[in-house]
C-alpha positions as CSV (number, residue, x, y, z in Angstrom):
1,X,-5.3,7.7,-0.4
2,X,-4.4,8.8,-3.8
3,X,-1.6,6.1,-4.3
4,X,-4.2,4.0,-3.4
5,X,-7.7,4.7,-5.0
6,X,-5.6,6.0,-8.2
7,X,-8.1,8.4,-8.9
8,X,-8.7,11.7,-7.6
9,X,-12.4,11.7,-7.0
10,X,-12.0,8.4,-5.6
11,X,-9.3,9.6,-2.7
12,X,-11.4,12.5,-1.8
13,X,-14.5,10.0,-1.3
14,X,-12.4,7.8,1.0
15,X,-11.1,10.3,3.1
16,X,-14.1,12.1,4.0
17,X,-15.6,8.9,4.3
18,X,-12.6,8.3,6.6
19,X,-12.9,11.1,8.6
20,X,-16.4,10.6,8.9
21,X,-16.3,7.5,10.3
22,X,-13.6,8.6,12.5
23,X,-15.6,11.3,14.1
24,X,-18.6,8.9,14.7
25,X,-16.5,6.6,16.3
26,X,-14.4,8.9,18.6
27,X,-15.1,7.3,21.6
28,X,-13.7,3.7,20.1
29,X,-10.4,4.9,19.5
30,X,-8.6,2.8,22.6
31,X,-5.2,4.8,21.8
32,X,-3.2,1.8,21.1
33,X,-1.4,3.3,18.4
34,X,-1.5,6.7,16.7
35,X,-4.3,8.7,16.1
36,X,-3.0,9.2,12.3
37,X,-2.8,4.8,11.8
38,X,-6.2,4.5,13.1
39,X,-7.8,6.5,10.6
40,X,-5.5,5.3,7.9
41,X,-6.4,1.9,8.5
42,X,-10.5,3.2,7.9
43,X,-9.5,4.5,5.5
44,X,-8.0,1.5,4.2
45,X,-10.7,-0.6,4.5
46,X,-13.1,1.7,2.7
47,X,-10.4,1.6,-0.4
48,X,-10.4,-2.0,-0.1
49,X,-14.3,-2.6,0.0
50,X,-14.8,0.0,-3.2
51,X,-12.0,-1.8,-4.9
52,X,-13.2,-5.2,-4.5
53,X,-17.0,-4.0,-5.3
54,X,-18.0,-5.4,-9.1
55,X,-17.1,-2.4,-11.7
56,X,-20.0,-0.8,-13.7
57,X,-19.8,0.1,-17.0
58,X,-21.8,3.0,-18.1
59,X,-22.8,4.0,-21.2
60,X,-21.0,7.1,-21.3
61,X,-17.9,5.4,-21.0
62,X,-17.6,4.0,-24.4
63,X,-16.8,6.0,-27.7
64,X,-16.1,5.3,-31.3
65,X,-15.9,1.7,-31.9
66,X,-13.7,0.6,-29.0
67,X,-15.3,0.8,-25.7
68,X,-12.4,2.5,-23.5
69,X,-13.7,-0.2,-20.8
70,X,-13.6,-3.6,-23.2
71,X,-9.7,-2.8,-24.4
72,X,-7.5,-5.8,-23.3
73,X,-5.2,-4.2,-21.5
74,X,-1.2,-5.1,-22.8
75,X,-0.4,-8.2,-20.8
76,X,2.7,-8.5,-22.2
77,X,3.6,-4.9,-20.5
78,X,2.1,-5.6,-17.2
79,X,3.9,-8.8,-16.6
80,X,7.4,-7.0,-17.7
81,X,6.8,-4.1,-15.2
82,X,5.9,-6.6,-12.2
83,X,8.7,-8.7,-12.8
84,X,11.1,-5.5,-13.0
85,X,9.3,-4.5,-9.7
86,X,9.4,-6.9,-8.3
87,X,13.3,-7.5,-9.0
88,X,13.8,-4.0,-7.6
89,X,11.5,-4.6,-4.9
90,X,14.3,-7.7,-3.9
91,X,17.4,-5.7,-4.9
92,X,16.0,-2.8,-2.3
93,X,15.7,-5.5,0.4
94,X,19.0,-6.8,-0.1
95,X,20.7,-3.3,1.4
96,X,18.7,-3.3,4.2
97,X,20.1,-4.6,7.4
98,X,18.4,-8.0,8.7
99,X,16.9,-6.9,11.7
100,X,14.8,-4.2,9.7
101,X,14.5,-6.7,6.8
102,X,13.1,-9.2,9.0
103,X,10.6,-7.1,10.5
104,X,9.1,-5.7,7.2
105,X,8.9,-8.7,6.0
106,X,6.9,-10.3,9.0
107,X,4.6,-7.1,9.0
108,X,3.6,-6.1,5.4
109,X,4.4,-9.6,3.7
110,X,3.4,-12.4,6.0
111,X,0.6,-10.2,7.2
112,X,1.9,-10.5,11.3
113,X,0.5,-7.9,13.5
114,X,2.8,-5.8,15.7
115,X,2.2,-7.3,19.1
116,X,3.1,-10.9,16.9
117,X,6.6,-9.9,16.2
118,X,7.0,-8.2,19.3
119,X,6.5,-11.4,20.6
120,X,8.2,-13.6,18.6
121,X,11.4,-11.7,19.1
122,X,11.3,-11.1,22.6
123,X,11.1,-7.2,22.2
124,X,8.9,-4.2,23.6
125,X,6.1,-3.1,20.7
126,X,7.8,0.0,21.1
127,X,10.8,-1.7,19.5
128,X,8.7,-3.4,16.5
129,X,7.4,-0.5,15.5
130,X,10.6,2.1,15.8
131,X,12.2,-1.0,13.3
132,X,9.5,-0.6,11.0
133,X,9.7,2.8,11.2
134,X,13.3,3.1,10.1
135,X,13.4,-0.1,8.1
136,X,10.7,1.8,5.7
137,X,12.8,5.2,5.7
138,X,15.9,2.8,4.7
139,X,13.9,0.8,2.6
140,X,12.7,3.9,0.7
141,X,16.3,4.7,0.4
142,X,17.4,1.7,-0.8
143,X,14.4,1.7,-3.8
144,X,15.7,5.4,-5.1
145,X,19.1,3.4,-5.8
146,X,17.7,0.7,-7.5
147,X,16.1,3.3,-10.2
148,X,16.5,1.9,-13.7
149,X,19.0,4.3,-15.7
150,X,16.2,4.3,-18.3
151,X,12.2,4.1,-18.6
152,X,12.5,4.1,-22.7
153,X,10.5,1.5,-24.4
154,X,10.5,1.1,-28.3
């Protein structure tokens, strides 16, 4: 949950809240999939709902004459990063064999849920999810090598 929330405090929140909820709700886990995606997929939805919740500012959070909270951030610097991401992100894809390729892309970018692919491929759940599985492992692979050489910025 840290990669996440992106906060410390935050992470810890979410995944008590996680396991909380989890505990409560024992006796609605159908065992479907793993124990460990169920409660990562709470957990998900409590990051999402305190992410998506309007941010307060508080008083404490603003010193000298700049309020730390009112700073544009550098567009300029965002936009360069995402496109350099996202050019890695492509360059990553690109070693990966098609039949993993295909099925990360149906799952985490068109938003398809397992039992869809399985489906639409003609293959056993079993076989979606081994793909995705090793696609990810590859994938994660594949992103290592596409490292820029250097992170210096004037």
């Amino acid at each position: 949950m840290l990669s996440v929330a992106r906060n410390q405090e935050e992470a810890e929140d979410i995944t008590a809240w996680a396991f909380a909820t989890a505990y409560k709700k024992r006796k609605d886990f159908r065992g479907e999939s793993s124990f460990y995606s169920w409660l990562y997929r709470i957990a998900l939805r409590q990051a999402w709902t305190l992410t998506h919740r309007k941010r307060v500012v508080s008083l404490e959070e603003i010193e000298g004459f700049e309020p730390k909270a009112l700073i544009e951030p550098d567009l300029l610097d965002q936009t360069l990063d995402r496109q350099q991401c996202c050019h890695r992100i492509r360059a990553a894809l690109r070693r990966l064999p098609a039949i993993y390729r295909r099925t990360l892309v149906e799952h985490f970018v068109r938003g398809h849920k397992v039992r869809e692919i399985a489906q639409q491929e003609r293959i056993p759940v079993g076989t979606v999810l081994s793909r995705l599985f090793k696609g990810k492992r590859i994938l994660q692979q594949a992103w290592v090598r596409t490292q820029p050489v250097s992170n210096y910025r004037p």
